[in-house]
N, C-alpha and C positions, 0 to 999 in steps of 0.2 A: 257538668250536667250529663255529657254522654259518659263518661266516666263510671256516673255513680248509676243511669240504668242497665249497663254493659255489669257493672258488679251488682244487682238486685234482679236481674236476670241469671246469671253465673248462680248465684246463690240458692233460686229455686231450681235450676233445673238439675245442681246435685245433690238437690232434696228428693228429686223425683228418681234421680238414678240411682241412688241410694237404698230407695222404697223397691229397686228392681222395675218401676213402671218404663213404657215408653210413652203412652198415651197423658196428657195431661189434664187437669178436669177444668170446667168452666171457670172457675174463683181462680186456678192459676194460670189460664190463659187471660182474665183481666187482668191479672196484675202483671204480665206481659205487657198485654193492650194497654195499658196506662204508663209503662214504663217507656213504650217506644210513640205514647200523643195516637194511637191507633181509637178511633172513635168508635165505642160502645156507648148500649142504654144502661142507664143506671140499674143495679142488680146488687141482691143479697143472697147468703146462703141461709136457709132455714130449715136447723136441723130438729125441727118438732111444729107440729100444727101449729102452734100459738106465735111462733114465730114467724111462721107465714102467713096471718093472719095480719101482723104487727105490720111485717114489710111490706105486705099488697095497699094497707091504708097507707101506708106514709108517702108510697108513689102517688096515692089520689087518683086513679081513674083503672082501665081494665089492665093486667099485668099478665105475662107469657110465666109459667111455669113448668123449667124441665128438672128431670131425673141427674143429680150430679154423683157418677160412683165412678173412679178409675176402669171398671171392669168392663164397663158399658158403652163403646164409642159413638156407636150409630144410636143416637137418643128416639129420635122419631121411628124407627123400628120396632122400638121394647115400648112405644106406647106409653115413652116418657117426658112427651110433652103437649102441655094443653096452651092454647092460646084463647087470649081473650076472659081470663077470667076476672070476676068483679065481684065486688059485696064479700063479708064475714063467711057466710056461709057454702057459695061458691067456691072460696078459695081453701074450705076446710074439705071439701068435697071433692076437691082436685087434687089436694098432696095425698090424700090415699089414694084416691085411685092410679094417683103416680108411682106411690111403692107398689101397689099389690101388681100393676105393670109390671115393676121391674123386677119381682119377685119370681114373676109365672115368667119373665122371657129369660131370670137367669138367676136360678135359687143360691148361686154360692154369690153373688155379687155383692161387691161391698158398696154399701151405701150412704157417703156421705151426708146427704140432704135432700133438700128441693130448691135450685133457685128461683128467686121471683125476681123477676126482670121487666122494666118500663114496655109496655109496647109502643113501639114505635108505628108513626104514623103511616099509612099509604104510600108507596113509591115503588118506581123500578127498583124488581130485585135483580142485584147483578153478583156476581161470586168474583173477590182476590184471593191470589191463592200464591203459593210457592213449592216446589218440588225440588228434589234433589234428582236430579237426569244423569244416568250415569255416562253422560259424555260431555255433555258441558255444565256440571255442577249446579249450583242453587242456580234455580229458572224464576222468575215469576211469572204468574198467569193472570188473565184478565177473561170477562166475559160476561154471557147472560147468567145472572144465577137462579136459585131458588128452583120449583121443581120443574124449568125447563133446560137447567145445564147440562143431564142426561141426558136428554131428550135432541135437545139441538145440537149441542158440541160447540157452540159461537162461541171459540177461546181462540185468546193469544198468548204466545211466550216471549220474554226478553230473558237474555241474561242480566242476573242480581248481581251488584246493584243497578237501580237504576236511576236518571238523573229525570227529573219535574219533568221536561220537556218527553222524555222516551216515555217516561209513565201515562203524560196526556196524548202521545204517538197511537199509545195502545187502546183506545177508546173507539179509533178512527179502523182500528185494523179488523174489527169484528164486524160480521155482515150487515149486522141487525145496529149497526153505528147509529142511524139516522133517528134511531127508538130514543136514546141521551138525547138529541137535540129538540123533541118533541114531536108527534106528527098525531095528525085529526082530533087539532086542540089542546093536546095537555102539553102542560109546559117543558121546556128543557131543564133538565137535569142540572145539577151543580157538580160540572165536569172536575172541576182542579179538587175538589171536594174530592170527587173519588178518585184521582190521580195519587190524591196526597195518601191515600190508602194504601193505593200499589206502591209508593215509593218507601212506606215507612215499611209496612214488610219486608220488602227488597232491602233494606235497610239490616233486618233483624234476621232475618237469614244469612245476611252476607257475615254479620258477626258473631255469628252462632252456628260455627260447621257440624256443630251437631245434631240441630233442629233438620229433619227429612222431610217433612210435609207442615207447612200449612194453610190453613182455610178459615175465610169468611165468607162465611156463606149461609144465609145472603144478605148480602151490605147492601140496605132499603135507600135510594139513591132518590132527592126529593130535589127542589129549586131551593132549597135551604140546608144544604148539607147531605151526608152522608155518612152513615152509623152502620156497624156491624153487630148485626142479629145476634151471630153466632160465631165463636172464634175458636178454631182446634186446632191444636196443636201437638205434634208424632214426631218423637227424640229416633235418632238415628240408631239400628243394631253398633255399627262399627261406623267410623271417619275414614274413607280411603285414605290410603296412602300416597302424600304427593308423589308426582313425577318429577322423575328428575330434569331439571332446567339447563340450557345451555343461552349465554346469552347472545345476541342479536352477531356481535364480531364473532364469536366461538363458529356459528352457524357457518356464517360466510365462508371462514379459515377454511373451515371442512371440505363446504360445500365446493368448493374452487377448485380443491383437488380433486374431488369427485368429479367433477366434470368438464376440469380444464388440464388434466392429468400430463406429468410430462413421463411418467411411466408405470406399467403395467406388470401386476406378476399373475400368473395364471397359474392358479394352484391344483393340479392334476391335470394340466397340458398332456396331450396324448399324439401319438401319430396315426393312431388307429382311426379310421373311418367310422360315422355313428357314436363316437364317444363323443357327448359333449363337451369336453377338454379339447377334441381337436377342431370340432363347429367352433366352440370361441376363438380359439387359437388362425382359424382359417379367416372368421371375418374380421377380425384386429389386423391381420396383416394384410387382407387382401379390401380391406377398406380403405387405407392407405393411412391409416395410423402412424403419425409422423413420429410417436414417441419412442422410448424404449419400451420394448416386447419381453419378460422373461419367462420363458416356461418351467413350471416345476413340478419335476416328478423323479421319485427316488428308482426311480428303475431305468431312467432314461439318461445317455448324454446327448443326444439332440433330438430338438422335436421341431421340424418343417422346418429346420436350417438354421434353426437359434438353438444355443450353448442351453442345455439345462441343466437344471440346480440341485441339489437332492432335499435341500430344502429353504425355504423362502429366508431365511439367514445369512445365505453363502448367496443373497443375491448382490453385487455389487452395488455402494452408491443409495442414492434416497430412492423410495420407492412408494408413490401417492396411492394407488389402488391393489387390493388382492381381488382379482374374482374365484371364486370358489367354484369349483365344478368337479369335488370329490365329492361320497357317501357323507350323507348326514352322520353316523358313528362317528366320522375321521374328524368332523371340521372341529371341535372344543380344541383338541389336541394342535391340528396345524392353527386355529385362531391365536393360539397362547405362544406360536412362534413369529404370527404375523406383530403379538403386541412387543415381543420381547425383539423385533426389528423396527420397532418405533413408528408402523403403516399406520397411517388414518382410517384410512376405508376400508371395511371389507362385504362385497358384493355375494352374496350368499347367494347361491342359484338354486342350490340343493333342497330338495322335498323330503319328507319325514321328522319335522315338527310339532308345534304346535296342533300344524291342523291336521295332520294324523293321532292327535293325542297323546302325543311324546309333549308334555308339557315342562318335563322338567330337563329334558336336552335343550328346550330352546331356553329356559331361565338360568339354564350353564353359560350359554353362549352369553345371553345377553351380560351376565357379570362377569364374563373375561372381559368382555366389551367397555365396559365400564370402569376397570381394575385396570386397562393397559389405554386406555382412551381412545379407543377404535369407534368408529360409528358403524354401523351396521343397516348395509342394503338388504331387504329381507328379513328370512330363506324364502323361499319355496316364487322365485320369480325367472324370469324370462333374461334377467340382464338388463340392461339400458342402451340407448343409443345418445352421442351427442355431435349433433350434425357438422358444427363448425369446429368440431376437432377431429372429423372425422375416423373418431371410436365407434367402435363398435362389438357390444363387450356384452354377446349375448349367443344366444346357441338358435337364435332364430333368424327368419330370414335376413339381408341386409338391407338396410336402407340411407342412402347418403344425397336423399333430395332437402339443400338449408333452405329456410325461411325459419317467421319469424313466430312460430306455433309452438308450444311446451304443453305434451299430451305426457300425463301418468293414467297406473292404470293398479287396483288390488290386484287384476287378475291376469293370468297368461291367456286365456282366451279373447277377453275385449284387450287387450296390448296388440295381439294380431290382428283383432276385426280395424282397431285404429290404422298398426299399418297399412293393411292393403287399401283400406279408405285414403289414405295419405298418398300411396300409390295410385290412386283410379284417377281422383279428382285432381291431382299435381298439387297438391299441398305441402308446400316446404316447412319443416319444421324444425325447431332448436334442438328440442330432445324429446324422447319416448325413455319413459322409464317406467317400470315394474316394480311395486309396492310389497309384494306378496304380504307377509303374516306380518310386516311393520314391526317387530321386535325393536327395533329402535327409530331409523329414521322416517318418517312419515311426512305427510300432505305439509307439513307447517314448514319445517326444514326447508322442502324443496319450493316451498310459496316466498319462502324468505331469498332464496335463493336467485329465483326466478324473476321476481319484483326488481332484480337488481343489474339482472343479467342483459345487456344492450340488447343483443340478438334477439330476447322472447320479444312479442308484442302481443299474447295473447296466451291464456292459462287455462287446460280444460283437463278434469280429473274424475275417473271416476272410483267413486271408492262405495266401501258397502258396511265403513262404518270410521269414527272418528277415533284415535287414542285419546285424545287430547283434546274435544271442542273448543277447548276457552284457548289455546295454544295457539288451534286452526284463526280462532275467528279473530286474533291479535294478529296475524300476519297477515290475514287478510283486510284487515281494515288499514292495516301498511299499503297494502299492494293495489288495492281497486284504484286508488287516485289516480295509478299511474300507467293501471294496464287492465282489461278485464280477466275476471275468473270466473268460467263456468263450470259447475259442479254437476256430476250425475250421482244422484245419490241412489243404491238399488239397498230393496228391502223395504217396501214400507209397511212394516207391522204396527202394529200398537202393544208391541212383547212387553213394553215397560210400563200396563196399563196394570198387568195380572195382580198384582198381591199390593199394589195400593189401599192406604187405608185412609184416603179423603179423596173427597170430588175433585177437589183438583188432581192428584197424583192420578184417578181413576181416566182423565180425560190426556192425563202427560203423556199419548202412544209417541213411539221413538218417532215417525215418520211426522207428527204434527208438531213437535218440537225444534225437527229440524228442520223445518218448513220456516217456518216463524226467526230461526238465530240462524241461517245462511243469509236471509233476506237483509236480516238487522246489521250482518257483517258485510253485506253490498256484493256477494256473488250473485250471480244468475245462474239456478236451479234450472237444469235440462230435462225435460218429461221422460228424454229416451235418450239410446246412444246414437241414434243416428241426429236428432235435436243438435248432443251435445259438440258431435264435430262437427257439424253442419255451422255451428255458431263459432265453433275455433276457425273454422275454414274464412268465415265471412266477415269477424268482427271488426279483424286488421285492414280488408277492405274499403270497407265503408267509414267515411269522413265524421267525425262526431255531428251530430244533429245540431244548431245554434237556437231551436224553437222546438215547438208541439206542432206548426200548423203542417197539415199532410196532405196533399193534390195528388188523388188519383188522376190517370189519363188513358183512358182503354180504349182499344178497336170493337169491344165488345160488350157490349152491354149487362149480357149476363156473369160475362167477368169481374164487369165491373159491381155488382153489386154480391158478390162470393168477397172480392177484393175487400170491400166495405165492411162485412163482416169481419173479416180476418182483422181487419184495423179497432172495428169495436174488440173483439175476442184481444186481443193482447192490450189491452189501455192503453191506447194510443189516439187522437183524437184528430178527424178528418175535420178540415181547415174548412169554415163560412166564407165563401167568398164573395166579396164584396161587389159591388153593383161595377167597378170602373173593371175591376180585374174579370169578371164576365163577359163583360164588353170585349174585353180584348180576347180573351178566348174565341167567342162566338166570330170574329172575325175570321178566325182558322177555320171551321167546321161547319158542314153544309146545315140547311133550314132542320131536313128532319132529326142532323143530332142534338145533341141535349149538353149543354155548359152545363154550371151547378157543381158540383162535387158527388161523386164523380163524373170527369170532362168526358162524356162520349166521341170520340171522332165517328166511330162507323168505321165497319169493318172495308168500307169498298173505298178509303182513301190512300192515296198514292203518299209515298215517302216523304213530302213535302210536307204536308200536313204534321204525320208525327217531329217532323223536325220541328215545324214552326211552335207546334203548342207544347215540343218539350225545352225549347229555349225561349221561351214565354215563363215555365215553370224552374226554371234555374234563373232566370233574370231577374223575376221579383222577388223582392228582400222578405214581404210577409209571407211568401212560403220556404218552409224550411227544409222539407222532405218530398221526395217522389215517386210513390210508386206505378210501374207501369204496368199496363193489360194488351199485350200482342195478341192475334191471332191471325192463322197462318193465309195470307191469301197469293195469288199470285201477282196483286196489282204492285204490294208490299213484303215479298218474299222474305223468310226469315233472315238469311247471313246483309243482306240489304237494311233493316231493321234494327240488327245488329250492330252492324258498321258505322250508318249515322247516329245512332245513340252513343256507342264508344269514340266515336268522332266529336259530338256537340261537349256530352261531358269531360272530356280530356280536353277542349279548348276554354271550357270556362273553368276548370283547375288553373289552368296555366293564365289566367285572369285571376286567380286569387278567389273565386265564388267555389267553396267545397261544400254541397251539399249529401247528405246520403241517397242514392236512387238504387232501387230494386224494383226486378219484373217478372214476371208471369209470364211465361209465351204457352198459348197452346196453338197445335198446330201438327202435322206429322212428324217424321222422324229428322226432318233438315232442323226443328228447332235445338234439338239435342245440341250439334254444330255450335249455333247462333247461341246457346247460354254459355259454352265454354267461351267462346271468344268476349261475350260480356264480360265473363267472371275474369280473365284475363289483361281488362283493360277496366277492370274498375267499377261495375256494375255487377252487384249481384243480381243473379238472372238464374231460375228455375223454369225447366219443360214442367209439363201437365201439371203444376198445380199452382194455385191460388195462394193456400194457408203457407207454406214453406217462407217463400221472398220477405214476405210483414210479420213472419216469426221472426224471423232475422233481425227483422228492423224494430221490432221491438223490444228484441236482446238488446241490441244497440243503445237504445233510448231507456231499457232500464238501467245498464252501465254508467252511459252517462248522468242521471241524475245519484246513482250512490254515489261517483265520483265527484259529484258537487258539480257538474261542468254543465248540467242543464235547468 
């Protein structure tokens, strides 16, 4: 059966490419719709009056009649379609005024016919849809249709295929959700009805790389089914070209030498001051780089007290990385001696590629690369750091503080703003790597890598565009289980909205795309860069959440209700507290504060207090989360505040009760002090603000439910 609609599709659409068409007309977008159980109303083509006459009786009641010509896509434009027509005479009266339509909006157009099509009854109109994304392939789309899909934008994307469950996922994911399930009276929709829409789609895109857009729209959405209006269908110019695959062990082999290296060749090593051959060369050796070091350069026999090579050949012995730190000209030529010495890696530092519009020096490189089986760091990056081997294989500052953080970056500017962010707040991290123009290895590699690497506990990248989506979002659905990845994605345009030729492809902008397939691949989306380390710094921190329910406990009242927001603002949901567990609060906290959620102490309680009611809130099992509202008095001085908070929670860890807690302190400048000593003992903690602490902790709690753990 799937067989034979896979070849009755095959069949028409190298009829239509045959014909030179892209676009295909309504009679052969049903016989799609029929081939893939895609629910239309019943419709004929009627290529003369009489024959539209024939077919409006045989439907029995009023029937929609539009303009069908290959040349014509947008129907309702050219004022080639009438709805609601009835009777002999009406219907003779509407296929003319359908041609002389399509005649006056476009005189060379060829004209098929008129079809007459059932109308369908009253219902939500909703629009499925499918795109080709040039980053992560056939999308489907979901949302409001008909003439408010322009208007509002309430779409979602999955990557195609998709499975019954993801397809009814995406119902829930649009704003205007609650409209499907009925509201001030009218019934709820027949959900699985239009799931099974979006799936069979998802379906006929996935097996047909040549179909680029399609649309129904609008699929009249009733308590009795789900029928599409309208079904268009846009054959692809050209199929990309796959990428090349490397599998899941290939990655690893690589990736191991990359950044558990037991030796180094530095290709344009220098003695000269300012050359970056001798910057890399100075932090390799003076980072304490336990491996072999070789410098190579044809002009040199030593460079900073190691034997140099005249070329990476005459290096003795195996040799796991090249970094490159000659002229972009030079690298094709020493790449083809790094492949002809059988290196894996090679670290391309050097600028004047691609993104100077040397496009075809970097498509040289990349098929030496491919030709001798090198993978390729880069060009046009900063180097890498890898803390627990301490390498250091870059021409930028040094840094050798380990933990257990794994920051990439496209760019050499945020690579630095990460550094010294790493530096200010003591964040220890596994590695800092540099992406540049991604000629080969990219986000996916290094996700594959990282997911497996003991030392990371946490994955934060920013990039400013994918090679590979569908790549990314397989490695990432490997890696969330086991570790979070936060993504900063920069760029949010809608570039890939311009030359669409359906409502759906018109709403596929690149930034709502990627919004919708990071989510589905379970990263957490960083608004900013300071967001995105902010959540690398903290993630590893903070204990997995075992619940939703969330107890504020503030000195301050109006903290406490900025706090409250901040808890709505990230979907996280402040815990009902129940009549016993009030009780026991109110024990802690004078008459004029306020139990409830959130727990007011007041600002003028002594140290005792916040103890009592923050080991109240890690003691009982239905709450699972804590956040805190300091402010600075002198009854409760901050490093005071501090101290027994870092004290209560580090005694009930070592009791086995892990819960997440984060706090707010405002206050002068002594809180600054009192949040580092938090963040050092296990508490995330932020001076002056509110939103920061329960961003956090909402990263947290979206990790944990991609990862299934909540």
């Amino acid at each position: 059966m799937a067989e034979d609609r896979v070849l009755r599709v095959r069949t028409l659409l190298e009829a239509v490419r045959a014909e030179g068409r892209s676009a295909l007309t309504a009679p052969e977008g049903k016989v799609i719709a029929d081939a893939y159980a895609i629910a239309v109303p019943g419709e004929e083509l009627a290529t003369d009056v009489d024959e539209a006459v024939s077919y409006a009786a045989r439907f029995g009641g009023p029937v929609v009649m539009k303009i069908v010509s290959p040349d014509i896509l947008h129907k309702t434009d050219a004022g080639g379609v009438i709805v609601g027509v009835e009777g002999a005479t009406d219907v003779r009266a509407a296929f003319h005024k359908i041609i002389e339509n399509a005649r006056a909006y476009d005189s060379q157009a060829r004209i098929e016919g008129v079809q007459v099509q059932e109308l369908l009854p009253k219902g939500q109109e909703v629009i499925v849809g499918a795109v080709t994304d040039p980053t992560f392939g056939k999308v489907v789309a979901f949302g409001l249709g008909g003439v408010l899909v322009e208007v509002l934008k309430d779409i979602t994307f999955r990557l195609a295929p998709v499975s019954a469950d993801e397809a009814l996922s995406m119902l829930d994911s649009i704003r205007a959700a609650e409209i499907l399930r009925g509201v001030r009276g009218a019934p709820a929709v027949d959900r699985w009805a239009i799931a099974e829409q979006i799936r069979r789609v998802s379906e006929l895109v996935a097996d047909f790389p040549e179909i680029a857009e399609v649309d129904l729209n609008p699929v009249i959405a009733t308590p009795e089914g789900a029928v599409a209006a309208d079904i268009r269908v846009i054959l692809a110019e050209e199929v990309a070209k796959p990428r090349r695959k490397y599998t899941r062990d290939e990655i690893l082999t690589t990736m191991r030498r990359l950044m558990e290296p037991s030796s180094v060749a530095v290709i344009g090593a220098s003695n000269e001051q300012g050359k970056i051959g001798n910057s890399v060369m100075r932090n390799l050796i003076d980072g304490g780089f336990s491996g072999e070091i070789h410098p190579v350069n044809p002009k040199a026999d030593d460079i900073l007290g190691r034997k140099a090579y005249k070329s990476v050949t005459d290096v003795p012995g195996e040799v796991d990385v090249a970094v490159f730190a000659i002229p972009a000209k030079f690298v094709a030529s020493a790449l083809e001696e790094v492949g002809r010495k059988g290196i894996p890696n090679a670290v391309l530092i050097p600028s004047g590629f691609a993104e100077t519009g040397e496009h075809a020096l970097q498509d040289e490189i990349v098929a030496i690369g491919e030709r001798y089986g090198v993978r390729l760091l880069g060009p046009n990056i900063y180097g890498y750091y890898s803390t627990w081997q301490d390498l250091c294989a870059t021409f930028c500052t040094p840094y050798d503080v380990k933990g257990g953080v794994a920051l990439t970056s496209q760019s050499g500017g945020i690579g630095m703003a990460i550094l010294g962010f790493a530096r200010t707040t003591k964040t220890g991290v596994s590695a800092i790597v540099g992406l540049g123009n991604k000629s080969d290895l990219d986000e996916d590699d290094l996700l594959t890598w990282f997911g497996e690497d003991p030392n990371t506990k946490c994955i934060a990248m920013h990039l400013e565009d994918l090679k590979d989506g569908r790549a990314f979002v397989e490695a990432a659905r490997a890696t969330v289980p086991k570790k979070p990845v936060v993504v900063l994605k920069a760029g949010r345009t809608a570039a890939g909205a311009k030359a669409a030729g359906s409502h759906t492809g018109a709403l596929a902008g690149d930034d709502a795309v990627y919004e919708d397939i990071l989510k589905q691949a379970g990263v957490i989306r960083a608004p900013g860069l300071n967001e995105m380390l902010e959540y690398a710094r903290a993630l590893p921190v903070l204990p997995t959440p075992q619940g939703d329910n969330i107890v504020i406990i503030t000195g301050a009242g109006g903290s406490g209700v900025l706090l409250s927001d901040a808890v709505t603002d990230n979907g996280l949901s402040l815990m009902e507290i129940p009549p016993d567990l009030d009780a026991s609060f109110r024990k802690f906290i004078p008459p004029f504060g306020a139990a409830g959620n959130p727990v007011d102490i007041t600002g003028g309680e002594p140290p005792s207090t916040y103890e009592a009611t923050i080991r109240l809130g890690l003691e009982d099992p239905r709450i699972h989360s804590l956040v805190l509202g300091y402010w600075h008095t002198i009854v409760t001085p901050p490093m005071v505040f501090a101290e027994l908070t870092a004290r209560v929670v580090a005694e009930f860890r070592e009791r086995g009760i892990e819960k997440p807690v984060v706090a707010s302190l405002a206050g002068d400048v002594e809180v600054e002090e009192a949040c580092q000593y938090l963040y050092e003992h296990g508490v995330v903690a932020y001076p002056y603000t509110t939103e920061k602490p329960v961003a956090v902790l909402g990263a947290k709690y979206r990790w944990a439910r991609a990862a299934g753990l909540l």
